[in-house]
N, C-alpha and C positions, 0 to 999 in steps of 0.2 A: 475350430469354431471358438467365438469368443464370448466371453460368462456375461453378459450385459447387465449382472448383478453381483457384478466383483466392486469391493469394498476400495474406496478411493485411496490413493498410494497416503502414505506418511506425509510426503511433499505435498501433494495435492491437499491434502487437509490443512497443513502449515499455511500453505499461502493463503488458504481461503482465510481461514484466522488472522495473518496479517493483513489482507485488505479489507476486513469487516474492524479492527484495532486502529487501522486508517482514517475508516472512514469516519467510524466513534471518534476517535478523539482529537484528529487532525484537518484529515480532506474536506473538507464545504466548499461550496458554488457561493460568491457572494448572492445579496439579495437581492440583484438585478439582474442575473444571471447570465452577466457577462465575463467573470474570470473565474478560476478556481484557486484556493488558497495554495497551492503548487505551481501559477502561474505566473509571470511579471504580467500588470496589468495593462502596463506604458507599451506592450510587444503581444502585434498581433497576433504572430505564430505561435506565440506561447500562450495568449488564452485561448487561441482554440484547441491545443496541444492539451493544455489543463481542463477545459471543460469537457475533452472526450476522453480523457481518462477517466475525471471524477462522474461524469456518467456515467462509464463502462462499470464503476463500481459501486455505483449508487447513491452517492454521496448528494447529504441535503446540505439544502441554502440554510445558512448562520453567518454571523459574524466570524472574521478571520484572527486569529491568533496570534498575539504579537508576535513578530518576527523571532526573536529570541527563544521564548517560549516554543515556537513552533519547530526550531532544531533539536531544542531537546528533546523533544516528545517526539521526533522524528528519529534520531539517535537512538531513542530507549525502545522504538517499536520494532526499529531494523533489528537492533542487537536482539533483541529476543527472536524474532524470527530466524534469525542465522545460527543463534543457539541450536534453536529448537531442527534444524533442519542440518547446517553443517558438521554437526559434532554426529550426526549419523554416516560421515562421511568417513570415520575418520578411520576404517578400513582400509580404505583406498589408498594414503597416503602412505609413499615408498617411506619402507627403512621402517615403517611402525608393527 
């Protein structure tokens, strides 16, 4: 039988953290809500690919992010989450 009041894994919490660090300071739907800030907006596939992500995570319409600025901040939010999740890993690796 399974605890349906067992406490969310280490990972499960991390990512919930990096898609809410996403959607803060990164993910938005422009304001016509036709692309999302992780989409090309000249490609079909990729707004609708972008806009069902940035919905599946909630993300609001704002102004989009200069492109430069938007890797760094994209960079700084992966690395922390990998931090925070792979160096739990670091058991697993042979020879350590």
């Amino acid at each position: 039988m399974h605890d349906i009041h067992k406490e969310p894994s280490h990972f499960a919490l991390q990512r919930k953290r990096y898609h809410k660090a996403l959607t803060e300071r990164l993910l938005v739907v422009d304001n016509d809500g036709v692309c999302a800030s992780n989409g090309d907006k000249d490609n079909i596939a990729s707004r609708k690919i972008s806009l069902a992500i940035a919905k599946s995570l909630n993300a609001n319409s704002n102004t989009r992010m200069p492109a430069q600025s938007a890797g760094v901040a994209f960079e700084a939010i992966t690395k922390d989450f990998l931090e925070a999740t792979f160096l739990e890993l670091n058991h697993l690796r042979p020879g350590s």
